[in-house]
C-alpha positions in Angstrom: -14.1 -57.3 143.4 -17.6 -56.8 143.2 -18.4 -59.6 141.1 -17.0 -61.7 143.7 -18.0 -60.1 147.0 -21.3 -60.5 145.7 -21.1 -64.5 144.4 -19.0 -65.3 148.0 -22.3 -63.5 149.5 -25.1 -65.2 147.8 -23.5 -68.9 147.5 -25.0 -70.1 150.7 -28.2 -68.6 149.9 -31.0 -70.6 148.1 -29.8 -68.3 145.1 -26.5 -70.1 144.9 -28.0 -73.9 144.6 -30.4 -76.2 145.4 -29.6 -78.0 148.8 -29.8 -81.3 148.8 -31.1 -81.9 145.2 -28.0 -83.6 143.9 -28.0 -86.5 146.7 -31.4 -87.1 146.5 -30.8 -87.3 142.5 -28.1 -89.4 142.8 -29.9 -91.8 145.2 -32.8 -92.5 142.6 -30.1 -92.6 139.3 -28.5 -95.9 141.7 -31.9 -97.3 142.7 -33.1 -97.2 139.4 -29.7 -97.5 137.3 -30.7 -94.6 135.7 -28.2 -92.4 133.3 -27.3 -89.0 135.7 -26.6 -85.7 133.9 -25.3 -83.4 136.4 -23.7 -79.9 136.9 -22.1 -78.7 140.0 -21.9 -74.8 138.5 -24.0 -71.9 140.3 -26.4 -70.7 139.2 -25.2 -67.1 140.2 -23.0 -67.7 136.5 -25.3 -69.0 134.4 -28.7 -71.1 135.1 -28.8 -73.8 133.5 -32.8 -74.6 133.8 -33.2 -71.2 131.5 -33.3 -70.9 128.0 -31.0 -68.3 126.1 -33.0 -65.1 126.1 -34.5 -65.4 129.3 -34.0 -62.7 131.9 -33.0 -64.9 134.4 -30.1 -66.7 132.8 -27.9 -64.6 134.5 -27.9 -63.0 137.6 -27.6 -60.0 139.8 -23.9 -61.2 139.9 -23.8 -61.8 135.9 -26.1 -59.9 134.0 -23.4 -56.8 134.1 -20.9 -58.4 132.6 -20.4 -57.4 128.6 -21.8 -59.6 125.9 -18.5 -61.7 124.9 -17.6 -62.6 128.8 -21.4 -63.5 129.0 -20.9 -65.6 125.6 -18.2 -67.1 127.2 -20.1 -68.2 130.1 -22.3 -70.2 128.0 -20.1 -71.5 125.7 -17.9 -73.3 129.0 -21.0 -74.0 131.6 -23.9 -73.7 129.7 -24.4 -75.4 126.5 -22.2 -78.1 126.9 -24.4 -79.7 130.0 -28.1 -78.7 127.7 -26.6 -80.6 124.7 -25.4 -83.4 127.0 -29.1 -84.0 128.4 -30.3 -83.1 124.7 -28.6 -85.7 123.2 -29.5 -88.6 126.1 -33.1 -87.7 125.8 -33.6 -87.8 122.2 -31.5 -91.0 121.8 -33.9 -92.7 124.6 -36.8 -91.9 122.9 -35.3 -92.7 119.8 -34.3 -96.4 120.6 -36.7 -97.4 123.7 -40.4 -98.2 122.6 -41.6 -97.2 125.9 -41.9 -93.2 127.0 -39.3 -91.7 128.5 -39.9 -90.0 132.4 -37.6 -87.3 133.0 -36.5 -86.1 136.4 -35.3 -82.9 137.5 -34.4 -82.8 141.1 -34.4 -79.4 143.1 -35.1 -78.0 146.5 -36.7 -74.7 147.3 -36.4 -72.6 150.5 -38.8 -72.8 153.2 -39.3 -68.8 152.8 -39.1 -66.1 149.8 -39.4 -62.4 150.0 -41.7 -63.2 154.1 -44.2 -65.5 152.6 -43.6 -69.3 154.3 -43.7 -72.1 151.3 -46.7 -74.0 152.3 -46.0 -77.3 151.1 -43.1 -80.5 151.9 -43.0 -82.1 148.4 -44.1 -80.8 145.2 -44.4 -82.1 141.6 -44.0 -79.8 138.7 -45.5 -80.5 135.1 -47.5 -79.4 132.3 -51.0 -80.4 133.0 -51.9 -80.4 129.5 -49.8 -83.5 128.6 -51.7 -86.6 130.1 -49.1 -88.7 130.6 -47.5 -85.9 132.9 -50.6 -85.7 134.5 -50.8 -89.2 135.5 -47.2 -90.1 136.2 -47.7 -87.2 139.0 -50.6 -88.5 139.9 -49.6 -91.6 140.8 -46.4 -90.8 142.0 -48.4 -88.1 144.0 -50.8 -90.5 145.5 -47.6 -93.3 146.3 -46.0 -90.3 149.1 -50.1 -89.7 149.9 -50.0 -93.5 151.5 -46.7 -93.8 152.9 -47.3 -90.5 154.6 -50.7 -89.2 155.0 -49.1 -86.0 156.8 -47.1 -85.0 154.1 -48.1 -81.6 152.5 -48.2 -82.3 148.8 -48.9 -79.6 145.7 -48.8 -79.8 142.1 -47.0 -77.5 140.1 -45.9 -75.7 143.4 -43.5 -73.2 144.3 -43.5 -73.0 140.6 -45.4 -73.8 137.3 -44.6 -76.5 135.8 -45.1 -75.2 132.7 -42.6 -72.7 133.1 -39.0 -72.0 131.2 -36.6 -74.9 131.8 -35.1 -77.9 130.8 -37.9 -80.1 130.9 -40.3 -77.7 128.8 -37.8 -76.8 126.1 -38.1 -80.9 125.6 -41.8 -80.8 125.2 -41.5 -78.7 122.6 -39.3 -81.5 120.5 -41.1 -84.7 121.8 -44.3 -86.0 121.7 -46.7 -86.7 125.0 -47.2 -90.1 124.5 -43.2 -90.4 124.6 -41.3 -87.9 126.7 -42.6 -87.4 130.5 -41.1 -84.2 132.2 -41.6 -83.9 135.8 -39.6 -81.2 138.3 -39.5 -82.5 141.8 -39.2 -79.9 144.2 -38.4 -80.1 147.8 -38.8 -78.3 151.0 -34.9 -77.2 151.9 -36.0 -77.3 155.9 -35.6 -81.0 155.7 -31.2 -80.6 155.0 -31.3 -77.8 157.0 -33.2 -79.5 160.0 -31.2 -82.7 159.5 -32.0 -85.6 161.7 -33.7 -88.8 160.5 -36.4 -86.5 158.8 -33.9 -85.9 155.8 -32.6 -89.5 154.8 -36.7 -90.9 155.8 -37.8 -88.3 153.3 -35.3 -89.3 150.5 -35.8 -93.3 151.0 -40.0 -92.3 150.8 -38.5 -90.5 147.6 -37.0 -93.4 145.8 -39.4 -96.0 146.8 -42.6 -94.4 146.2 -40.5 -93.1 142.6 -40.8 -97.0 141.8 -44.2 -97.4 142.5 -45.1 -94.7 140.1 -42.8 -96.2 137.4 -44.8 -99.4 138.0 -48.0 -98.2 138.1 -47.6 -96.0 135.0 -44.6 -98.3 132.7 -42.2 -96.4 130.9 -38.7 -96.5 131.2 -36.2 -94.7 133.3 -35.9 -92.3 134.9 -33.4 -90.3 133.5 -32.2 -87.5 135.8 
């Protein structure tokens, strides 16, 4: 009972999932014909952008559980989606001769713990791979001149060099072949709704394919 009072409480919340991140992850898989790897599970289970041994793999809602039900948990949502997105990445850099950009898609609420987010749109990566560098960058300076107003930040809410998907595949590929960036999202644009939302998401896409141009490579794989 309390393991689901508390899940039924939190889902809404920006604990429970990333508003928004999905459509605007499926929008740029179609535009691109990009491959999709996707969960739909809550993080309040398990979190699938942390690695095994992390404290934050499960949460308030999970972390009480006993060791075999929170083996379970990874065995059913957890490792089957990492070895999915494994497997795509390591056969694309395998059989394409250009690098590989990688796309996470998530949203982040406007407010944590009182202090306001200060920024609409921002691009996480490790600055000390170059090509991660410039693919933000460009993509970066692509939203800059279809809107100047735009509040942009690099490696913001979080660093980009952080625990997660995209860095546990830096650590099997090489720079000048994998390209891991984490797009991050201001969640006031869903909530607001209006034109703002679908204008932000179409400036999304297109100014995504002038960065692919700009910089080659193939994909994006989401």
């Amino acid at each position: 009972k309390l393991f689901v009072g508390m899940v039924q409480a939190l889902l809404p919340t920006h604990r429970g999932w990333d508003p928004g991140a999905l459509l605007i992850a499926r929008e740029m898989a179609e535009r691109f014909r990009a491959p999709l790897y996707f969960e739909e599970t809550t993080r309040l289970l398990v979190d699938l952008n942390r690695s095994v041994g992390n404290p934050g793999l499960h949460s308030e809602a999970t972390r009480h559980l006993s060791l075999r039900e929170r083996r379970e948990i990874l065995e059913l949502y957890y490792h089957p989606h990492r070895r999915r997105v494994d497997a795509a990445i390591d056969e694309a850099v395998r059989t394409t001769p250009d690098r590989i950009v990688h796309l996470a898609s998530h949203s982040f609420t406007p407010e944590l713990n009182g202090h306001v987010r200060t920024a609409d749109i921002g691009l996480l990566y490790d600055p000390g791979r170059p090509g991660e560098v410039a693919f933000a960058s460009a993509w970066l300076e692509a939203l800059k001149s279809a809107d100047p107003s735009l509040r942009l930040r690099r490696n913001y809410p979080y660093l980009g060099k952080s625990d997660g998907v995209t860095m546990s595949l830096r650590r099997k590929h090489a720079p000048e072949r994998y390209v891991g960036i984490e797009l991050e999202v201001n969640q006031r644009y869903v909530e607001a709704g209006g034109l703002a939302w679908p204008k932000i998401r179409r400036m999304l896409v297109e100014t995504l394919g002038v960065a692919l141009q700009l910089r080659g490579g193939t994909g994006p794989e989401g």
